[in-house]
N, C-alpha and C positions, 0 to 999 in steps of 0.2 A: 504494500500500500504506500502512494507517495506521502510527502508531505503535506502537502494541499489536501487531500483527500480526509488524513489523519486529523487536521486541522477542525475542516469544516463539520467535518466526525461528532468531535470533542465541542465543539465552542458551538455546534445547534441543538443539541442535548442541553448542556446548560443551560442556554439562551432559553430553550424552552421553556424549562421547569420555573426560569425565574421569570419568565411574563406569565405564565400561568399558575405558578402555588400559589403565590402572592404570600403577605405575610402570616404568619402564625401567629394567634390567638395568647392576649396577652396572660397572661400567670404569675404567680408568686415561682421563684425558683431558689426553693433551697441550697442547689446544685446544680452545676454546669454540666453540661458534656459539651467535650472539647473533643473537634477529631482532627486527625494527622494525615497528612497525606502522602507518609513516607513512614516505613519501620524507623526505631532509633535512630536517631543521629546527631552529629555535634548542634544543628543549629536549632535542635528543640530541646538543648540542655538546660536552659534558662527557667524552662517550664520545668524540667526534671527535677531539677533541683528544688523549688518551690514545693511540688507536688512528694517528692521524696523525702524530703526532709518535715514535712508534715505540717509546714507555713497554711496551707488551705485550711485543713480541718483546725487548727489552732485560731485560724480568723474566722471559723462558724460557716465556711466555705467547703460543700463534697462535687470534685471534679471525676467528674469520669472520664474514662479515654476511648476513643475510638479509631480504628486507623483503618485507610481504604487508599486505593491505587490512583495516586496523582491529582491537580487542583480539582480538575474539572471534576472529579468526582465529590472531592469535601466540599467544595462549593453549593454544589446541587444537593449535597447532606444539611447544611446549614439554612440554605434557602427554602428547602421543603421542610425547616422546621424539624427535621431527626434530630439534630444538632444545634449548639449555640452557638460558639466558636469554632475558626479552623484559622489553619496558620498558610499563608500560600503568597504566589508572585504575584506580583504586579499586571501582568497581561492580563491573567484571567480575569482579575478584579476590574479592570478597566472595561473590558469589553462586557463583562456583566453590566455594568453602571452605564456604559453607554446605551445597553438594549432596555435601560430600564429598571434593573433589577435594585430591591428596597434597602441598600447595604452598607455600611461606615467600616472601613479602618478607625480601630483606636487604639491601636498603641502597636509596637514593635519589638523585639528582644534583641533581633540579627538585621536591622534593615538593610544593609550595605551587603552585600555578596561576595563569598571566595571561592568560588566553581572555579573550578580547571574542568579542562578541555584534555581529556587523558586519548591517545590511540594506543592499543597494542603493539606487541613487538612486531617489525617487520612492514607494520598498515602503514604509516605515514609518521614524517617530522612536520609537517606543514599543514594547514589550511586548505589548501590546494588538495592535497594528495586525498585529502577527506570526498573530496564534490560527488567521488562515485559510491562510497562506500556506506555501511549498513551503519547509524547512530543509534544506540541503545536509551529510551526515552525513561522519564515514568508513566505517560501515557499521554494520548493525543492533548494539545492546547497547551503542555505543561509548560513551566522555565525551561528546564530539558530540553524542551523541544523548540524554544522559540530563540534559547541565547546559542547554539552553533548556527542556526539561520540570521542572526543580527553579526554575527562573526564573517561567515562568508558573505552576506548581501557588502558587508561595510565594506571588504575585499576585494569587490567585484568577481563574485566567484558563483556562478550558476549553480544554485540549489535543486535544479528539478529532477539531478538522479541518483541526490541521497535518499537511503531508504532508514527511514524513524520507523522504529519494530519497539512497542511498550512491551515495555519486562518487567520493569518495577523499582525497587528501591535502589540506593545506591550498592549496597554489599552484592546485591542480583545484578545490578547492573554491570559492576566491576566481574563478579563470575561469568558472566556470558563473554566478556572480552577475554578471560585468560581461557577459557573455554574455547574461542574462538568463535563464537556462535552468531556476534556481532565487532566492530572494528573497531568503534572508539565509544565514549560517554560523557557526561558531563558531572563531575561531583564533585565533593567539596575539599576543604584542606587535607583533613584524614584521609581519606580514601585515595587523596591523590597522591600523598607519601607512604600508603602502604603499599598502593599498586607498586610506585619507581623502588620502593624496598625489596618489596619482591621476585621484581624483574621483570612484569605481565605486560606494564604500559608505561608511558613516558608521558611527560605534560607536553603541550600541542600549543595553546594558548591560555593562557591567564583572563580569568575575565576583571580580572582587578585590576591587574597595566590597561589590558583595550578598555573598560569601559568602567574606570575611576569613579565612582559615584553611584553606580548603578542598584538601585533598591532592590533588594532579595527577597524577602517572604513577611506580610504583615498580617496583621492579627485582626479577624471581622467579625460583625454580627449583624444581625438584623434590626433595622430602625424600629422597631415594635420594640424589642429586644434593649434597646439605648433611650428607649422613650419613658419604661415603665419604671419606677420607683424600685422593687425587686431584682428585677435586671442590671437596672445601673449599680444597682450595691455590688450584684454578685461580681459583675464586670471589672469594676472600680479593685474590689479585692483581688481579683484573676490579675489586673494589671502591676498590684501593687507586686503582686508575688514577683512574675515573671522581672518588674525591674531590680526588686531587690535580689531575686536569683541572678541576672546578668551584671551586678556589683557584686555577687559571690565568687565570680568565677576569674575576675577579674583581680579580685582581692587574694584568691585563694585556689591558686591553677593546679593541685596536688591534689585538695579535698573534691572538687568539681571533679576532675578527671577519674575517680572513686565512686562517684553519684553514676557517671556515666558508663565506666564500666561493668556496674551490675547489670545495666541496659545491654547493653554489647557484650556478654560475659566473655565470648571467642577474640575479643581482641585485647592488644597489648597493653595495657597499662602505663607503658613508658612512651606509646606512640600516642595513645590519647594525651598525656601531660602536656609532649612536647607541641602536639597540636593546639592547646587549649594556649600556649604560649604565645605562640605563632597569632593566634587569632585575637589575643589581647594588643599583643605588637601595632598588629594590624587597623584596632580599632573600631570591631565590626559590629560590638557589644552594645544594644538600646539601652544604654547604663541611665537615663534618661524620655526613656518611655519611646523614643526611637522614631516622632514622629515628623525629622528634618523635615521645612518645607524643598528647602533646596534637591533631595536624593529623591523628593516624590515629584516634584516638579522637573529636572532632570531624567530620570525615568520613564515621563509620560512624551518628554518630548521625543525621547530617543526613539523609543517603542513607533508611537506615531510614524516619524518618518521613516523607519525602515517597514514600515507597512506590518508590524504586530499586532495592531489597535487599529480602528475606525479611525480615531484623530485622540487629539492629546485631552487629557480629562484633566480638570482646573484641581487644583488643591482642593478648594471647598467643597467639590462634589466628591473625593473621593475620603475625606475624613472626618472625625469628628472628636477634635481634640482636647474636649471636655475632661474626659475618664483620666488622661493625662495630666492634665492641668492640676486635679486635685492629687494625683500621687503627688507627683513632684512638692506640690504646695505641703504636703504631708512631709515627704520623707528627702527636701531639701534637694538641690542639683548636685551633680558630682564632676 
């Protein structure tokens, strides 16, 4: 299946279910459910740590978890109301918003992005070498699948006979490339120093050199959901977690990388450290509830003109930086 195909696939599915659920019926919510759209991984550490370390239920807050294959699917979880939160890119969320659908960004853990761009041994050192080859996605509309298409478009490099084949999360994704089964993927710091540790893949591109600024996975709900007195508590708590979890990690890159280890029990312990280091270095931490207007306004524009999005979506339509406003007023800037 090409890319365009997988595209249109994913993003009329969504589109669907959000002009047509419409919103969900307001409630008292003792409890969240929050769904993922990727197994464990470093950049839903923020949450982990909140959630494991027992920050929720100590703030009168029970968080459930739930995980499914790629945005477009936690999207359409949220939207039909299964769900409260999800944690996802920027694309999906735009072009939901442009078709309509009832939905705020409010707050951030990881907004800024550290995807590499990994290929297997042998497949290619270039951008180029990718244009014919088989990209391993999380599933059609994802980040995945839209940041190696904004890499070659910016290249000038014809996309129409890469083949995006959804596998799934990063560790499945990284297994099909040493497998051989697909040539290259797109994941994050970890994954991309355990593949070159290994010997399986090599980094290809940086999405942090090419595209400096670029917003990675933010935090939504539904506008019933941000409107209602119970919601916003519950929200407001969820948010307070996750920033003070991404000042944990930042404070304390040894204890974190232990939180997240239990999540990942098959991997190294000295590789998650060094990675959680790497990503402090870096910067990429909503230590601050994550909601730059600059990284969503930059974002929107990028996306936009390399034909990701319909067109560029204003700040204000795409956030509602309330829920923020009050942690921080809470628990001071850093």
């Amino acid at each position: 299946m090409t890319a365009a195909s997988l595209a249109r696939c994913g993003v009329a599915l969504t589109l669907l279910v959000a002009l047509v659920a419409g919103p969900a019926p307001a409630q008292d919510r003792p409890r969240l459910k929050f769904v993922m759209p990727t197994p464990p991984a470093t950049y839903l550490l923020p949450f982990f740590v909140a959630q494991d370390l027992g920050w929720y239920r100590e703030a009168g807050l029970e968080v459930t978890e739930q995980v499914v294959s790629g945005d477009p699917n936690a999207l359409r979880v949220v939207v039909s109301g299964d769900a409260d939160v999800t944690f996802i890119g920027p694309p999906t969320i735009m072009e939901a918003l442009v078709n309509g659908a009832r939905l705020k960004i409010f707050t951030s853990w990881q907004p800024v992005t550290d995807y590499q761009l990994v290929a297997g041994t042998g497949k290619g050192q270039t951008l180029r070498d990718l244009a014919d080859k088989r990209i391993a996605v999380t599933g059609p509309g994802s980040m995945t699948m839209h940041i190696p298409q904004m890499l070659m478009k910016r290249a000038g490099i014809d996309t129409s006979q890469v083949k995006f084949l959804p596998v799934g999360g990063m560790a499945a994704r990284l297994q099909a490339v040493a497998a051989d089964k697909v040539d290259a993927t797109l994941v994050d710091t970890f994954f991309a120093a355990k593949a070159e540790s290994a010997g399986t893949a090599r980094i290809v591109s940086s999405i942090t050199r090419e595209f400096p600024g670029l917003g990675y996975v933010f935090a939504i709900a539904r506008e019933n959901t941000l409107a209602e007195p119970a919601g916003r508590a519950a929200l407001t708590r969820f948010a307070r977690g996750t920033v003070a979890g991404a000042r944990y990690i930042r404070n304390d890159p040894a204890a974190a990388a232990a939180i997240l280890k239990k999540r990942l029990p098959d991997e190294d312990l000295a590789l998650i450290r060094t990675t959680l280091e790497r990503l402090n270095a870096l910067g990429v931490w909503g230590i601050n509830g994550g909601l730059e207007r600059e990284v969503l306004e930059f974002s929107s524009r990028t996306f936009a003109e390399l034909g990701m999005v319909k067109r560029a979506v204003t700040y204000d339509e795409m956030v509602d930086a309330s829920i923020v406003a009050a942690v921080i007023g809470e628990l001071g800037r850093r």
